[in-house]
SETORSE-260749 format. One record per residue (C-alpha): x negated, y negated, z. Coordinates in steps of 0.5 Angstrom, whole numbers, plus 500, padded with zeros to 3 digits. Layout:
N
XYZ;...
! end
This chain:
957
756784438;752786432;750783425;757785423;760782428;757775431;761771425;766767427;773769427;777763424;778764417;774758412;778752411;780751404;784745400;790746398;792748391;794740388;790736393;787730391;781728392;777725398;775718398;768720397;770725392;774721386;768718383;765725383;767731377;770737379;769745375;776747372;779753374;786756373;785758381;790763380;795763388;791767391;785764390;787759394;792762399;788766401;785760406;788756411;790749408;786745413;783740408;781735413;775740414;773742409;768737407;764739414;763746412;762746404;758740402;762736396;755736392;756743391;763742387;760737382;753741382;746741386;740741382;736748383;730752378;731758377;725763377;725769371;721776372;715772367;714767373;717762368;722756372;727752369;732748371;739749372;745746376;749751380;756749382;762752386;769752384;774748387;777755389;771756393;771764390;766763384;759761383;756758376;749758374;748752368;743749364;748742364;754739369;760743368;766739366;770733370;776735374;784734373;783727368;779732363;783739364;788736358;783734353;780741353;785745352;786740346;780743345;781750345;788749341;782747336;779754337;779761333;780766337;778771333;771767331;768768339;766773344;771773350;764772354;763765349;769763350;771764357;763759359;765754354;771752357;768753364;762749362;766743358;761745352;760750347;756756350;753760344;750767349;750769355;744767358;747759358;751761363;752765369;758767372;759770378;765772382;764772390;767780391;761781387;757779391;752783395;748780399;744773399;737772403;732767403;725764405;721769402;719773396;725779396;726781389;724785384;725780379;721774384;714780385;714781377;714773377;710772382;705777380;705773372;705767376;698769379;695772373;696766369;695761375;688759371;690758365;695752367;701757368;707755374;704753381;706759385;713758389;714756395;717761399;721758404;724754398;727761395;734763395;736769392;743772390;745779390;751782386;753787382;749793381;743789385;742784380;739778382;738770381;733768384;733760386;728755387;732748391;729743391;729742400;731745406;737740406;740743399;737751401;742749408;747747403;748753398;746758404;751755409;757756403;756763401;756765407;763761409;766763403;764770403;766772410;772768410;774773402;771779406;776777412;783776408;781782405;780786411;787783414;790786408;793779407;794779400;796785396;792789393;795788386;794780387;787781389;785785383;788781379;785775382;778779380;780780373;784774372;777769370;775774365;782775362;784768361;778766356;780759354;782758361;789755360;792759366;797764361;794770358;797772351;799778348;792780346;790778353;794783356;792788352;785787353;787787362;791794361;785797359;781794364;785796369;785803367;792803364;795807358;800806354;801806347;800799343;807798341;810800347;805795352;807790347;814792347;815791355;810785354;815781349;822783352;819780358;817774355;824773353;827776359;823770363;826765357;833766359;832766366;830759366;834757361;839759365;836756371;834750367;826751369;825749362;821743364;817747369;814752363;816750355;816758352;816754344;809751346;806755350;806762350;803766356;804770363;802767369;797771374;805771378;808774373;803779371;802782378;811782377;809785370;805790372;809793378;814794373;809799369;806803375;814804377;814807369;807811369;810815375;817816373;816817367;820824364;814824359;810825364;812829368;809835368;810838375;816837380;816832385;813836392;818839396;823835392;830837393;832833386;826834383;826827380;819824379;818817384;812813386;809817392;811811397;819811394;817818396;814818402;819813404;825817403;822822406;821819413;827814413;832817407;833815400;840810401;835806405;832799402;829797409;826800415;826798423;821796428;824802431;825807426;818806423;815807430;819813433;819816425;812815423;807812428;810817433;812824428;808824422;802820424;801822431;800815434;803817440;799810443;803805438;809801442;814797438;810790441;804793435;810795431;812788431;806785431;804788425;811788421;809780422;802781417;805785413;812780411;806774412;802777405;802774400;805778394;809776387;815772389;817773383;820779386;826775388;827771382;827777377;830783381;838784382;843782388;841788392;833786392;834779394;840782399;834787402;828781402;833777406;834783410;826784410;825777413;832775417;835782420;840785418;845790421;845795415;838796415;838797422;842799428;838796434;841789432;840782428;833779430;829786430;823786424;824790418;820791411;822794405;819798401;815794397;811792404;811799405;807801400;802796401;801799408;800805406;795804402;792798406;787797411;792798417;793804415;785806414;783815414;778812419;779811426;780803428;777804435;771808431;771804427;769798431;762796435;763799442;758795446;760799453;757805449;750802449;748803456;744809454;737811452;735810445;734818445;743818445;744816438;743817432;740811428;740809421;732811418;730811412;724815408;719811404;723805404;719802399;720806393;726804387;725811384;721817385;716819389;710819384;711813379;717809381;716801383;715799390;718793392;721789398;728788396;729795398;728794404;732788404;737792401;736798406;736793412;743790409;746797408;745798416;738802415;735800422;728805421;724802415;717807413;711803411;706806408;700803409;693803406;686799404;686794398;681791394;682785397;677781400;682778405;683785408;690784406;694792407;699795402;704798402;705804397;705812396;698815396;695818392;701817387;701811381;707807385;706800385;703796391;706791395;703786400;704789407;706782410;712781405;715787407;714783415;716777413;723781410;724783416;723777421;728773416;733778417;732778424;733771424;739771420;742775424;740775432;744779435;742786430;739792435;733794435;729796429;724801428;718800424;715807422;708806421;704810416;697808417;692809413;687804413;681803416;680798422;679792419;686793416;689794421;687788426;690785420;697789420;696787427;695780426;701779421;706783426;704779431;705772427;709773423;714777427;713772434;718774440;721779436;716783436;717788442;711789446;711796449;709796457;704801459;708807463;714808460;718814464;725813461;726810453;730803453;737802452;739799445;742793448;736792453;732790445;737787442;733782436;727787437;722790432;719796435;714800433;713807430;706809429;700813433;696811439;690816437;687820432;692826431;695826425;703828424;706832420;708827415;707829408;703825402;704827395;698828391;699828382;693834382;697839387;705837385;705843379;701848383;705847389;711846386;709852382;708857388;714854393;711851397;711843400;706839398;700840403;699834408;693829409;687829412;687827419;688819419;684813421;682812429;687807432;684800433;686798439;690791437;694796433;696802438;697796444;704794439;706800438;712803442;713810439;706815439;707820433;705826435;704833431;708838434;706845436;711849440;717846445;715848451;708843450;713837447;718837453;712836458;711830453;712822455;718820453;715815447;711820445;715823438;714828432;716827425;719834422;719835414;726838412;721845410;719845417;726844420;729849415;722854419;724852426;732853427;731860424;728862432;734862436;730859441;727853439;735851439;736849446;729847446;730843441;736840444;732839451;728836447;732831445;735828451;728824452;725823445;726821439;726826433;725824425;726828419;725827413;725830406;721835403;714834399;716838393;722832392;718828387;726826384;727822391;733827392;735828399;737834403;744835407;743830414;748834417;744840420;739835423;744831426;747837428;741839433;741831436;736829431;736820431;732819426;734823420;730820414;733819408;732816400;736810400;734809392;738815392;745816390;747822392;752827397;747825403;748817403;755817402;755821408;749818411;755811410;760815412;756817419;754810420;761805418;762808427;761803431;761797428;756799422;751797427;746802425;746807432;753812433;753815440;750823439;756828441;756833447;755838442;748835440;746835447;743842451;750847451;753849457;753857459;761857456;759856449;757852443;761847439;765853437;770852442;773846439;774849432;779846428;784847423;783841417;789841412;788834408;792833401;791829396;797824394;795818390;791813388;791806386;786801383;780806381;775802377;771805371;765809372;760803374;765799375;765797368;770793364;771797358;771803356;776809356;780809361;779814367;782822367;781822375;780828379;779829386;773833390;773834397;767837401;767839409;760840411;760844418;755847422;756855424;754856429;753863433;750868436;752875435;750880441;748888438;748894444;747889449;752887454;753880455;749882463;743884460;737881461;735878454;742876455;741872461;733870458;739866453;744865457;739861461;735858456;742855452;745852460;744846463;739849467;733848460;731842465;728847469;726852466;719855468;714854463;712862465;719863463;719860456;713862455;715870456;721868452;717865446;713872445;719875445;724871441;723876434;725881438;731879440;733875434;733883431;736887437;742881439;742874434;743876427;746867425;744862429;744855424;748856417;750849414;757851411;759846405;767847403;769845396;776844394;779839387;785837385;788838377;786831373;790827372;790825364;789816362;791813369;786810374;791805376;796809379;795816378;799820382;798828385;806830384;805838387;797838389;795844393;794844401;787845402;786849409;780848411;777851418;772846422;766850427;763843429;768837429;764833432;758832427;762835421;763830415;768830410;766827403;772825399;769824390;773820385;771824378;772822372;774828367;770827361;770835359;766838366;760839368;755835367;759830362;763829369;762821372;762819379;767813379;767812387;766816393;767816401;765820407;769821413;767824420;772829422;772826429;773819426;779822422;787820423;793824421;799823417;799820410;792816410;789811406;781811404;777806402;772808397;766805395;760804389;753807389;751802393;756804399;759798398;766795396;764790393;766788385;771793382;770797388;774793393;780794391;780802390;784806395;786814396;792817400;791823403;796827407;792829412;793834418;789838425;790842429;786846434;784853431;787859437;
! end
């Protein structure tokens, strides 16, 4: 398994929603939450167990200190909500559990609304105390949650401290903390608090809840166990409901509309509000639930009944004639409906209310998702998730005799709804939407999308690897911080090749840095960056193997030291290279291994160093930053670790007679040099098959932007180094390539990236890729901010490819320079004569100018939908274009899918979120695609955010 996949598969236990305490528990105080349903329900009900996993302490609160960037430590009390989804950082113990709830909404019956922030309002209720500011105290959502790590300094906040901490250590300031004391949280936008606890018993404590919690949230929400509109409502619902009542008001709900990127003119959002708070009054008065809610008292909507609420609006947003500006596609009465009522009348007919087994295998699976493996025991299967989720019941309470009559034809059987008989499963189409745009329905291949272990019998030299380029940095090239959280971060996003550059210090304790030579970056200890991974190593055992890429610039004192620090720190985990090596291992045969990238003598690479007095000449001139004087010698305790010699490369025909562990690295100004020669592509190819590759971005990129990973990938290449600091196009393909195989970090290389047969190239597979954008739902503003104007949404999609071809002037294809080609591009390369290459290589340009006009060319596609005005919630594209779009490379090409917000083009446009998806990983018919934040995560907002696309390929003629 993999790091991603070793968790326990049994969801986290969790109290039910009105249990009483345990025995040791009464004397105790709980945090008051108004846990909307799904909190709670998103958990099995197993108290029993509950006090196994999570520590009661952790209810009432544990004592901690917190650290600031200053260095300053302070106390405080961190606490987790008995609905186990939210953490509270607090200078004082929150409030007391159910014998208190009464007096604080006494409390807050007590309190201008209109007198206090949302934020004030919403912490004084939380914390049983008034709350001035912000600062006293924190609140964060476990959907915000990034990552959590401990037991070494891995921040930016905790180096700033740290560093202050040892400037003032003289003068009486805070004692230097202690390391494996420390905890850190990471959430929303990388931001961190940064925990001091008391012992390793309360540090087992906190870290064992978070991680239980999290992967139990991570879980159900990938089950696709609740809806999607429940889960974002639960998200919003703590910052919505102020005074914690468990009712939001009128105000309240305007404030959620804006939020969630619904618009609609005041008086009509409070007219729908009001009618239905007088609707929900006569219905229970009628059913005389009086007792259960006192409208005269109390005024308000549940989180139940705005769920119910808000399906109401999205069905009025998109039938709506004041909105209807295009006709419904291919519609016969060309009457506006939500895109799932449309698709469902398409596939199944518009009298029908619930759907068969049966139908929905022969009529989708099978016809229009080309499912052809589906049988009706998955339908099944799945018809019982989708009738198991929780969604608003209120559906049954409020809808008319034929709803209730389908629910109950939904969950029983029933003739109408079927012709196969009584007992045969069924959804409605109120499930049929949630499918749709659900996790079961993802563009991504399941079977790509999970960790192959049967594919990881091959050598490294097979796989593309997730690699990072000067790892350290937070910014550009010349001025940015260098901090070990960015390797925390990378390793987190599934980076397994970090880039240390490391250099002498002033210090007397030949202690290494980390930073970009000849630069003003700041420096980091290079033992941190080893203690960074060594703890991520021992979280998670089961990583495969990642690759330190070493650049040495110290003298030897510094590098025994180097030397030293990997031995010690790393221990067992380091992999200690055996002298002979003829065939590179397999990535399961160094699964909890750190390798090492380095050299093993004085050569140096093609690695480039910036310098600030050679940036405005070379940039000046075009050309690449000139590359460092040859690096120190290798001391031998450095080179005996090292697995990976760096060597400079010179030409094909020397590299493929090289050691297997020998390897080059390639500036992407070299690469773009190289692939210009036809002949150096199926050398290169060759090349590959036994050693490892590493590009990485050009000198003159001082911004830390990146280069387009697909032509590198394309010719087999395994480390294609990108800046992970970086939000741009070539991460979100990067996340895209590597959410194959489980997020393990290694994808499996193509036959098309390998040596090519003497019947042609990649071109072979050609297909026809037609993708149509439909809809979107739960779009998040632009950050994932909660105000602001409400999106505009468009719709970019991207298809990068390869070209690849070779076009043949005044020769027949039995020529001799022909057959010198066909020779070198067959699987024969392995036994080419040097003689051969050698006279081929002299001859490369005039073959290139009598028979190649194009050998390599990246093709990038661009297509994008019309805007669609004041709706991120549930826009929809009625009569959007089909984009046709011819494939050259299936196999490596990507398609990028960006959600824009419209703010008058240009550069004034957002990003609001993003996806990459490889070809080869696409799935035909109506597809949902999960999208994420800058960080390629869908953490936050992002969680919930989905598009659906109509999408179809065909092989090309």
């Amino acid at each position: 398994m993999t790091e991603k996949d070793h968790s326990d598969d049994t969801l986290l236990p969790s109290p039910t929603p009105h249990r009483p305490p345990h025995h040791h528990e009464q004397q105790h105080e709980g945090l008051i939450t108004t846990t909307p349903i799904t909190l709670q329900s998103s958990l099995p009900h197993t108290p029993s167990t509950i006090t196994s996993i999570i520590h009661p302490s952790l209810h009432t609160g544990i004592q901690v200190r917190k650290i600031s960037s200053k260095g300053q430590i302070a106390p405080r009390i961190l606490t987790l909500s008995r609905d186990l989804f939210t953490l509270f950082l607090s200078h004082h113990r929150v409030a007391g559990d159910g014998g208190n709830e009464e007096k604080l909404k006494q409390f807050f019956d007590k309190v201008s609304n209109t007198s206090q922030k949302a934020y004030c309002k919403f912490a004084s209720a939380i914390a049983g105390f008034p709350v001035q500011a912000k600062r006293d105290i924190r609140v964060i959502d476990v959907a915000d949650i990034l990552f959590v790590q401990s037991g070494f300094i891995g921040s930016r906040k905790l180096e700033a401290g740290k560093r202050e901490n040892e400037n003032e250590n003289d003068k009486g300031g805070d004692a230097v903390v202690d390391e494996r004391k420390v905890i850190s949280i990471f959430y929303k936008d990388m931001k961190s608090i940064d925990l001091l606890v008391e012992g390793e018993e309360e540090r087992e404590w906190i870290l064992g809840a978070l991680r239980e919690v999290r992967e139990a949230y991570g879980r159900r929400k990938e089950d696709g166990g609740v809806g999607r509109l429940e889960l974002l409502l639960r998200y919003a619902w703590y910052d919505t409901d102020c005074n914690k009542s468990g009712y939001i008001d009128q105000s309240e709900f305007l404030q959620l509309l804006s939020r969630i990127n619904i618009y609609l003119k005041q008086e009509e959002a409070i007219h729908i509000y009001k009618k239905f708070i007088k609707e929900q009054r006569n219905r229970n008065q009628r059913k005389s639930k009086l007792s259960l809610r006192n409208f005269n008292k109390q005024q308000g909507i549940t989180l139940e009944e705005c769920v119910y609420l808000l399906r109401k609006i999205k069905k009025i947003l998109n039938t709506s004639s004041e909105n209807d500006k295009v006709k419904q596609h291919d519609s016969t009465d060309h009457q506006r409906k939500e895109i799932s009522d449309a698709i469902f009348d398409r596939l199944f007919g518009p009298e029908k209310e619930v759907v068969s087994a049966r139908e929905f295998l022969h009529e989708f699976l099978h016809w229009k998702q080309n499912d052809r493996s589906a049988t009706l025991e998955d339908v099944q299967k799945l018809f019982e998730k989708l009738n198991g989720m929780e969604l608003s019941q209120l559906e049954i309470d409020h809808d008319d005799e034929e709803e209730a009559r389908r629910v109950d034809c939904r969950k029983d059987g029933d003739d109408h709804g079927s012709e196969q008989g009584e007992n045969e499963a069924m959804i409605d189409r109120l499930h049929f939407a949630e499918y749709l745009f659900g996790p079961h329905n993802d563009a991504f291949r399941p079977d790509k999308a999970k960790f192959d272990r049967t594919l990881m019998d091959k050598p490294l030299s097979h796989f593309w690897i997730n690699t990072s380029h000067n790892t350290y940095l937070s910014g550009d090239q010349l001025k940015s911080l260098s901090s070990v959280e960015m390797y925390a971060a990378a390793l987190q996003r599934g980076c397994k090749c970090l880039e240390i550059d490391c250099w002498d210090s002033d210090s007397k304790t030949n202690t290494p840095m980390v930073y970009h030579g000849y630069t003003v970056t700041s420096k980091i200890p290079f033992h941190e960056i080893i203690s960074c991974v060594k703890a991520y190593v021992d979280v998670n055992p089961e990583t495969l193997p990642i690759i330190l890429s070493l650049e040495n610039h110290c003298t030897h004192p510094f590098q025994k030291a180097m030397a030293q620090t990997l031995e010690t720190t790393l221990g067992d985990a380091l992999y200690i290279p055996k002298p002979g090596v003829l065939v590179l291992p397999t990535p399961m045969e160094l699964v909890g291994k750190v390798l090492i990238k380095g050299k093993r003598s004085a050569e140096t690479d093609d690695d480039e160093t910036i310098t600030l007095e050679s940036v405005d000449q070379t940039l000046s001139d075009g050309k690449d930053i000139p590359s460092e004087p040859i690096l120190p010698k290798i001391c031998p305790e450095l080179a005996r670790l090292t697995m990976f010699n760096g060597v400079k490369y010179r030409d094909f025909e020397q590299s493929n007679e090289m050691p297997c562990t020998d390897m080059h690295s390639f500036s992407e100004t070299k690469l773009s040099k190289l692939i210009k020669d036809p002949v150096n592509d199926p050398l290169w190819r060759k090349y590959n098959v036994d050693h490892l590759s590493r590009t990485y971005p050009a000198g003159g990129r001082v911004d830390s932007s990146n280069y387009n990973p697909v032509v590198a990938w394309s010719l087999g290449c395994q480390l294609v180094a990108l800046n992970f600091q970086t939000d741009d196009s070539a991460m979100v393909l990067n996340d895209g390539r590597f959410r194959e195989n489980g997020g393990c970090g290694y994808v499996l290389r193509p036959e098309s990236t390998f040596p090519m047969n003497e019947e042609g190239g990649t071109s072979k597979g050609r297909v026809m890729l037609r993708i149509r954008v439909l809809a979107a739902a739960c779009l998040p503003k632009p950050n994932g901010d909660i105000a602001g104007e409400i999106i505009d949404p468009f719709i970019v999609v991207r298809v990068h490819d390869m070209i690849e071809s070779a076009k043949v002037d005044g020769s027949s294809s039995s020529s001799p320079k022909s057959n010198v080609i066909k020779e070198l591009a067959g699987k024969s390369i392995t036994g080419v004569k040097n003689s051969v290459v050698k006279e081929t290589t002299k001859k490369s340009n005039a073959i290139k100018s009598s028979m190649l006009h194009q050998v390599h060319t990246l093709e990038t596609t661009e297509r994008k939908t019309e805007t669609v005005k004041d709706n991120g919630f549930c826009p929809q594209w009625d009569n959007s274009e089909i984009f046709s779009i011819t494939v050259n490379c299936p196999d490596v090409a990507m398609v990028e899918i960006v959600v824009m917000d419209d703010d008058g083009g240009g550069l004034l446009d957002d990003t609001v979120c993003k996806a990459a998806i490889p070809v080869a990983c696409l799935r035909q018919g109506y597809r949902s695609v999960r999208l994420n934040d800058q960080f390629g995560s869908q953490h936050g907002p992002y969680g919930f955010a989905r598009l659906l696309l109509d999408v179809c390929i065909e092989p090309c003629p």
